[in-house]
N, C-alpha and C positions, 0 to 999 in steps of 0.2 A: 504494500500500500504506500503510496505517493500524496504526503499530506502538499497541495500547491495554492499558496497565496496569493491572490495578485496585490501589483503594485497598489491600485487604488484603496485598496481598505486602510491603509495608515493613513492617507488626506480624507481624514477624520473627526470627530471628537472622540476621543481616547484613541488614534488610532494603533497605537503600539499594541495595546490587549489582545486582537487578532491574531499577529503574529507571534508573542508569544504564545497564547493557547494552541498555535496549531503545531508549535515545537514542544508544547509540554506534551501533544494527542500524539505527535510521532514518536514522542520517546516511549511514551510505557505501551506503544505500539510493538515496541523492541527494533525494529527495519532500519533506524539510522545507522548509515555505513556498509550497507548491502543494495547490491544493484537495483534500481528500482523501486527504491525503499523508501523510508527516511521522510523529509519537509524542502523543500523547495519556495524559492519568492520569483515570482513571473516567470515560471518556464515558458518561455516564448519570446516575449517582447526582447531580452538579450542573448547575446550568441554562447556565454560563458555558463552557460546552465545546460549539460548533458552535452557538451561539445566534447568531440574526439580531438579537439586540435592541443597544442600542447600551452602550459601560461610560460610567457616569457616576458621579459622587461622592453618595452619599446622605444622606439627613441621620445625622451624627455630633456625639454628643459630643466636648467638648473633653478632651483626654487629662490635660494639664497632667503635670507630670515627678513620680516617685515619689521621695523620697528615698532611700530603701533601695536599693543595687545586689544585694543579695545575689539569687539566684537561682539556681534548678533547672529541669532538663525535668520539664514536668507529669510524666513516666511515672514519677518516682525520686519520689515523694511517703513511702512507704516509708522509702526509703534515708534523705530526708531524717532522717524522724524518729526511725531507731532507727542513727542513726552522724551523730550534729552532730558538727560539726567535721573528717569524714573526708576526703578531699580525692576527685575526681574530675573526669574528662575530658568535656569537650565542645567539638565543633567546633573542636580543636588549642588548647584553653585548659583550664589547671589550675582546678580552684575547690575550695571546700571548703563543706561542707552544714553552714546556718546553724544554730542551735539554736532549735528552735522551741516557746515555750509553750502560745500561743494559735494554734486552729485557725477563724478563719471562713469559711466558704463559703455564699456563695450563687450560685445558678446550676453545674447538674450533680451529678451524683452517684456521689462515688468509689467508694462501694460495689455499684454497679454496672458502672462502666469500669475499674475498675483491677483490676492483674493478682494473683492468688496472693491472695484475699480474709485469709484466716485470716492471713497475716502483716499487709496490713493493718491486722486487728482490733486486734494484737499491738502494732504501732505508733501505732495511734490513742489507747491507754492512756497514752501517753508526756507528750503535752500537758495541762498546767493544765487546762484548759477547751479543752472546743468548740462550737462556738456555730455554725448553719445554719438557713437560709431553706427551709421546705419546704412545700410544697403537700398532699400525703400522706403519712401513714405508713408509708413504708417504713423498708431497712435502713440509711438516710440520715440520719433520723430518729431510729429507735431506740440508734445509736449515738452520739449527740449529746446534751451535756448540756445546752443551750440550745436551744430549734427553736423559730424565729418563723414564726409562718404566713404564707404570702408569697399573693399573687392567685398566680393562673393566668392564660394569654391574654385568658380570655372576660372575666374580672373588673378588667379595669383597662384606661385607655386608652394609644392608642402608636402609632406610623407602622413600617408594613411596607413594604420594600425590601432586596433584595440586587443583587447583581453581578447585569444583564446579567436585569433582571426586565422584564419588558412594563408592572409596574402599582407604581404608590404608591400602598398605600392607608391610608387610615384607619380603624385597627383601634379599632375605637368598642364600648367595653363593652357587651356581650350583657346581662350580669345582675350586679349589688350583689354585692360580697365576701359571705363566709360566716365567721360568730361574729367573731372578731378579725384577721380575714386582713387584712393591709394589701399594697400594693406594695412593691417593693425598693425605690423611693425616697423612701416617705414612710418608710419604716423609717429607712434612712439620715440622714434630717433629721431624726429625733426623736433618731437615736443624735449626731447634729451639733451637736444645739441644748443636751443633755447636757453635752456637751465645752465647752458655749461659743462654739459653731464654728459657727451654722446658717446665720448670712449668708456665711461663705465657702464652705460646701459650696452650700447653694439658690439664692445670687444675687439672693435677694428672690423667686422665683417657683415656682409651688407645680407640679405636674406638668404640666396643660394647659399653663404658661405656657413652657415650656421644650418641650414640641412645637411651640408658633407658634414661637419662636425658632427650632430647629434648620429649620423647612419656612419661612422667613424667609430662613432661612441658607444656601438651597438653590437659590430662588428665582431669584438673578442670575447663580449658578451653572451651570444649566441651560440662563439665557437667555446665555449662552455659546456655548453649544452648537445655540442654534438650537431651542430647547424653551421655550416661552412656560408657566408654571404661573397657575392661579389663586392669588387669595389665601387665606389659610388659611382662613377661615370657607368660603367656594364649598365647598375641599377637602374637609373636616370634613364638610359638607351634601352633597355628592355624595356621598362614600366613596370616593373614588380618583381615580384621573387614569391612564390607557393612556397609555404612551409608546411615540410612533413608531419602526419599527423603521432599521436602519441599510437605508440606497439601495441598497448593495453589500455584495456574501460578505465573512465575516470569516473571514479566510486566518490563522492564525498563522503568525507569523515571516516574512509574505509580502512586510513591508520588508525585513526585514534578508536575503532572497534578494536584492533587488531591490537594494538598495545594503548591502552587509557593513561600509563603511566608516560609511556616514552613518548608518546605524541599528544602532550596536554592541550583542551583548548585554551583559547585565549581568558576566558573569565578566570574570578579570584580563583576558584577551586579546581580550575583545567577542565572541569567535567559541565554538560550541560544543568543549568542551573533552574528548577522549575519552580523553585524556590531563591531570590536574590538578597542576601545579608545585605549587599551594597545597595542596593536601590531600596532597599526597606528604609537604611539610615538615613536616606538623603529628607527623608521624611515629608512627601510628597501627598496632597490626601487623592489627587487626582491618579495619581502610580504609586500602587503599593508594591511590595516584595513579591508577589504572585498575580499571575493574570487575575482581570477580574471583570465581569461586566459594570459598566457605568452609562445609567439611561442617557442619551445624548441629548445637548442641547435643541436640536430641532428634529423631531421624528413623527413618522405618522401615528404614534399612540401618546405623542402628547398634547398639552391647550393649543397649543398655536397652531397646530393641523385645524382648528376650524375656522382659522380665517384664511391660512394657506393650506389648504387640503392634499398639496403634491408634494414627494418628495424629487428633488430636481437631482439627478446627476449628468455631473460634466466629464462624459470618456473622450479618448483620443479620435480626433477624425480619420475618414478612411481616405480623403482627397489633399491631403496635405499634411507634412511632419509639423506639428503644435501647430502654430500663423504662418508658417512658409507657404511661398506662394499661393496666398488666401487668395491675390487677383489673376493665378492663374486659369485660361480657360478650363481646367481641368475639376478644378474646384469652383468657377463659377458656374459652372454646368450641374450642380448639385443644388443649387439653391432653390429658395423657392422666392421664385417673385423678388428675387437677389438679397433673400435671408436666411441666415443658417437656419435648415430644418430641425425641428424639435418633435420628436417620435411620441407620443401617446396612443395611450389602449382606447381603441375606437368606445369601448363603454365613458371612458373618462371623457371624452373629444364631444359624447353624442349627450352625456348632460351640460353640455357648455354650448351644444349646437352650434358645433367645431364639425367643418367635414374636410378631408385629406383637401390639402392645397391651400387652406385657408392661411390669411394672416391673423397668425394672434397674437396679442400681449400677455407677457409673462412677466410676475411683480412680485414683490414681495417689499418690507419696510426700506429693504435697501437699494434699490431699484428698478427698474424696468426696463424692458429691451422687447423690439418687433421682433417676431420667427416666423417660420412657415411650417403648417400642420403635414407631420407624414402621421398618418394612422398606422399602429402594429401591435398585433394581436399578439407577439411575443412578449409582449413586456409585460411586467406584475401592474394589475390595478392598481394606482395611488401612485406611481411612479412616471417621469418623465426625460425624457434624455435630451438633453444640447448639447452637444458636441464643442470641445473648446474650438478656437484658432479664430474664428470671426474678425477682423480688424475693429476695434473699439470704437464706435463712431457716435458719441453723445450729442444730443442737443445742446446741453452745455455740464461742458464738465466739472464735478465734485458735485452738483446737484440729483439727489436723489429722486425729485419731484420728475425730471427732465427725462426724457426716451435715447435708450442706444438704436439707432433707428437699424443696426446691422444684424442681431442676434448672439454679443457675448454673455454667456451666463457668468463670467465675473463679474459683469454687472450687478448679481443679486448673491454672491455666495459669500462666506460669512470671511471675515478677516480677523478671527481666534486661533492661536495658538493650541494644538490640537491635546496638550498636558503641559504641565510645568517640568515634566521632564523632558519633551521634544522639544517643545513650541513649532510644531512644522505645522502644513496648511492641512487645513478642516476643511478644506471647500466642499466634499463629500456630503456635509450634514449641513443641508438645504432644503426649506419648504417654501413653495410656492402657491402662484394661482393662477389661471390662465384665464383668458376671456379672448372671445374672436375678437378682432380691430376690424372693426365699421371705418368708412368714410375712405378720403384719400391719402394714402400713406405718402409719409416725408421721404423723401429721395435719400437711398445711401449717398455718402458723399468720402465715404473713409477709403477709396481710391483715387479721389482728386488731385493731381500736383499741386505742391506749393505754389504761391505766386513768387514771381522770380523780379529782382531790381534789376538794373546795372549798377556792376564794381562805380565806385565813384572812383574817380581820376586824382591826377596831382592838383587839379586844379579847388580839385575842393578842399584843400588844409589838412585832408585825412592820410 
């Protein structure tokens, strides 16, 4: 027996409990560390789960140490900025949220992963300046007072590898940047060489020079392991390299069946723990020492299901990776009436006198956003699905009163800390209400370009 969790049950309230119970059910299962056996987390969605291929070390940058200790769980970006200095829990440690002026981000888009949008917006006001790397105009973008055009994959060069992959390869530019798009790292060395700083951030080498390094750096590494690489030009010239897979199944935890002693796990006691002294102590009442059920803040058997009667989940779409290419024809071809479709159970659809196609509004205290009705009889009654990636497109943002006229359900899900021992996203535990939208609906507009100036000259004193 194969106890398999998926990712989504921790973006929850409590959502750690799950995954613990289902490691406490595979243990006195007895199967952990026999083929087939055991607890697993998203077998599927990653390649490193039941893969024949071997782990090895990939090429990585050097990390070198940050000065700053201060820190938050990515999910409280929020909290940080609209309560500095307020203290809170993580993993049985006090801390307190630093005061933050400046916002840079490159890589990701909180405007699309983060929870309870509209507060977001509200807190993103709060910083000096914010400054982001972005590829397209979205609501990343738009809410940024700096946005440097960064490449995309096809436009810049880089070495592809993850955990437990069959291939290295050499992701060798398709086609030339477009207007001023640079890379994140030639941005970076121009912002380095500004400061004064460009030989301690580049090291003397410009981006090719720092892929031979890092597949340089890999090289003796591999041959470790019994894996002979070419040199980097062959690599570069061929486009990759297939690495052999391992001789024998990869059994998790099939040493530490085999010997508990010699191959401890990582917890205080080396052994699975269904029972934790350490997490008992940090003295958490929302995570105690043992899995446990805890009623969630918004569920269909509590008060608030009767003003919001749906429980709303946000899974991954099938037309694009999270917002990537939302305004491709491939994902606009999905919509309805050019809004993310929203799946309800034809009983749920046909007491709202909802029929397939329609545009509805879906609200709750914290916002509202247009969708379009797909009816499906697969799904539990009381349940309704949005699908993330949408481009944010508010009437006016931080205003909860106001319509995402596109279909993000971050629009309406909760921005809680899922326990004081995570604090990761709860967006999971969401109730809703749906109503069909009568009348003429407001035009998406969260694919429109910027409006564009002209550079002002010498002539203007700038």
């Amino acid at each position: 027996t194969l106890v398999n969790v998926a990712w989504s049950l921790q973006r929850s309230d409590h959502g750690e409990q799950p995954f613990w119970a289902a490691v406490g059910l595979a243990a006195v299962l007895g199967q952990v560390g026999l083929p087939g056996g055991g607890v697993c987390l998203a077998y599927g969605p990653t390649n490193n789960l039941g893969s024949e291929q071997r782990l090895l070390p990939g090429p990585t940058l050097p990390q070198g140490r940050n000065p700053v200790d201060a820190f938050i769980p990515v999910a409280r970006i929020a909290d940080m900025l609209l309560q500095p200095g307020e203290p809170f829990d993580y993993v049985g440690q006090r801390r307190r949220y630093p005061d933050i002026r400046l916002v840079y981000w490159a890589g990701g888009n909180p405007f699309h992963h983060h929870q309870d949008l509209h507060r977001l917006a509200r807190a993103w006001r709060r910083p000096a300046a914010v400054i982001v790397h972005e590829q397209v105009w979205n609501a990343h973008a738009r809410m940024a007072d700096v946005v440097l055009p960064a490449t995309s994959t096809l436009e810049r060069d880089d070495i592809g590898h993850g955990l437990r992959d069959p291939l290295l390869i050499a992701m060798r530019r398709a086609i030339d940047p477009p207007g001023e798009a640079r890379d994140d790292y030639a941005i970076f060395a121009a912002l380095a060489a500004r400061l004064g700083r460009d030989g301690l951030f580049t090291e003397g080498l410009d981006a090719r020079g720092w892929l031979r390094r890092l597949y340089d750096e890999t090289v003796p590494k591999w041959a470790e392991a019994g894996i002979a690489l070419p040199d980097f030009d062959a690599f570069w010239a061929q486009g990759g390299v297939r690495i052999p897979a391992n001789d024998r199944p990869v059994v998790a935890f099939a040493e530490f069946r085999d010997d508990p002693v010699a191959h401890r796990l990582g917890t205080p006691s080396g052994r699975i723990e269904l029972f934790s002294e350490r997490i008992a102590a940090f003295g958490h009442a929302d995570c105690p020492g043992h899995p446990t059920w805890f009623e969630p803040a918004e569920w269909l058997g509590a008060p608030a299901a009767a003003r919001h009667p749906l429980h709303l989940l946000s899974d991954q779409p099938h037309t694009k990776l999270h917002s990537q290419l939302d305004h491709s024809a491939y994902s606009l071809a999905n919509k309805v009436a050019g809004r993310e479709p929203i799946r309800l159970h034809p009983d749920d659809a046909a007491a709202r006198g909802v029929a397939d196609g329609d545009l509805v509004r879906v609200f709750n205290d914290r916002g509202a956003c247009l969708a379009g009705a797909r009816l499906d009889a697969g799904l539990l009654p009381g349940v309704a699905v949005l699908a993330t990636g949408a481009w944010w497109d508010p009437e006016t943002p931080g205003d909860p009163a106001s319509l995402d006229r596109h279909g993000n359900p971050n629009t309406l899900t909760r921005d809680v800390g899922a326990s004081s021992f995570s604090q990761g996203c709860s967006a999971q535990t969401c109730l809703v209400q749906v109503e069909r939208f009568d009348g003429e609906p407001p035009p998406v507009r969260a694919f429109e370009p910027p409006h564009f100036v002209a550079r002002p000259g010498p002539a203007s004193g700038r």
